[in-house]
C-alpha positions in Angstrom: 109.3 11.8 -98.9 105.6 12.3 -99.4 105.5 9.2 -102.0 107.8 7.0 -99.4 105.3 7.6 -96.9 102.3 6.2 -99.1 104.4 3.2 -101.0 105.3 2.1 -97.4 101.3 2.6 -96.1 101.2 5.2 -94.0 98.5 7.3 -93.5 98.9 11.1 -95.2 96.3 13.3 -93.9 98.2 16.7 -95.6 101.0 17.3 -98.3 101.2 21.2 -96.9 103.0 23.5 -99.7 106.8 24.1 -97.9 108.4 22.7 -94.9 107.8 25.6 -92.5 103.6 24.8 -93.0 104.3 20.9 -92.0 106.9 22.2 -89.2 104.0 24.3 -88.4 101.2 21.6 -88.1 103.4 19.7 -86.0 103.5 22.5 -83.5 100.1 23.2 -83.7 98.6 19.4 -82.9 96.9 19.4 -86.4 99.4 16.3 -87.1 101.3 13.7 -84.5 104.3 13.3 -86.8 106.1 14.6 -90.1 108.9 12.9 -92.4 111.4 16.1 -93.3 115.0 16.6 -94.3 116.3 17.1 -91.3 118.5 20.2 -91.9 115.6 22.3 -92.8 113.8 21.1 -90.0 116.9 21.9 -87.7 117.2 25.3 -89.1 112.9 26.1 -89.0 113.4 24.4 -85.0 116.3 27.0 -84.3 114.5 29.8 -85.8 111.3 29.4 -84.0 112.9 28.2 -80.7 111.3 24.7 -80.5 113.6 22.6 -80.6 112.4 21.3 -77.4 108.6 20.9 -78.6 109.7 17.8 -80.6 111.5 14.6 -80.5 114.0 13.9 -83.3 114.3 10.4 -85.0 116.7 9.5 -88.1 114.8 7.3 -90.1 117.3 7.3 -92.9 120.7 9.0 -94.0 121.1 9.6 -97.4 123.6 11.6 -99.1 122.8 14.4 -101.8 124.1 13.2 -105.3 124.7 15.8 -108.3 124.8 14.4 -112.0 126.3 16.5 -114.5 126.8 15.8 -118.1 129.5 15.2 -119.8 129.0 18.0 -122.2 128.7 20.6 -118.8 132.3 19.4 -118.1 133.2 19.5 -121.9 132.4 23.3 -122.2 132.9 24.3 -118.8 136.3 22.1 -117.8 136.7 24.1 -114.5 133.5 24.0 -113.3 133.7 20.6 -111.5 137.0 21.3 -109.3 134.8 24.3 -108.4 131.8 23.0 -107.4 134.1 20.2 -105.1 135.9 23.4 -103.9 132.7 25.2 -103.0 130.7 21.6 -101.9 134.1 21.1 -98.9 133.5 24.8 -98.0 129.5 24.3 -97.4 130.4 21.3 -95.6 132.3 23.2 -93.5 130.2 25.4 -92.9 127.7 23.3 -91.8 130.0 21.4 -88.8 130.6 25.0 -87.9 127.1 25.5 -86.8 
């Protein structure tokens, strides 16, 4: 996100070490905006109780994408139907909240 931000010329004033210490910043005043995966951010706002401190804009969705080899599924033939199985349950999870 951080190289998005300066290939599309914006102006980065920090590149703080984990999402909470951006979150943070935001809080604080010491920044007027941050560009974060929007599930962490949802989780940090619901811990902390600040949701309604901030406005929320999408700026893009894009979906997670795994690559495995094809020597992983070679050795290990049942580990892709597992990781679908567990990837449906987490997905699950995750409307359940």
């Amino acid at each position: 996100m951080l190289l998005w931000l300066k290939e599309n010329n914006y102006r980065v004033i920090a590149n703080p070490p984990t999402s909470s210490h951006l979150f943070n910043m935001l809080l604080k005043g010491r920044v007027d905006a941050i560009l974060a995966n929007n599930l962490v951010m949802e989780e940090l706002m619901a811990k902390q109780g600040s949701a309604a401190k901030v406005y929320s804009a999408e700026l893009k969705n894009k979906p997670l994408g795994v690559y495995l080899s094809n020597s992983l599924n070679n050795k290990f033939p049942q580990f892709l139907p597992q990781f679908n199985a567990a990837v449906v349950h987490c997905r699950a999870m995750v409307k359940l909240k």
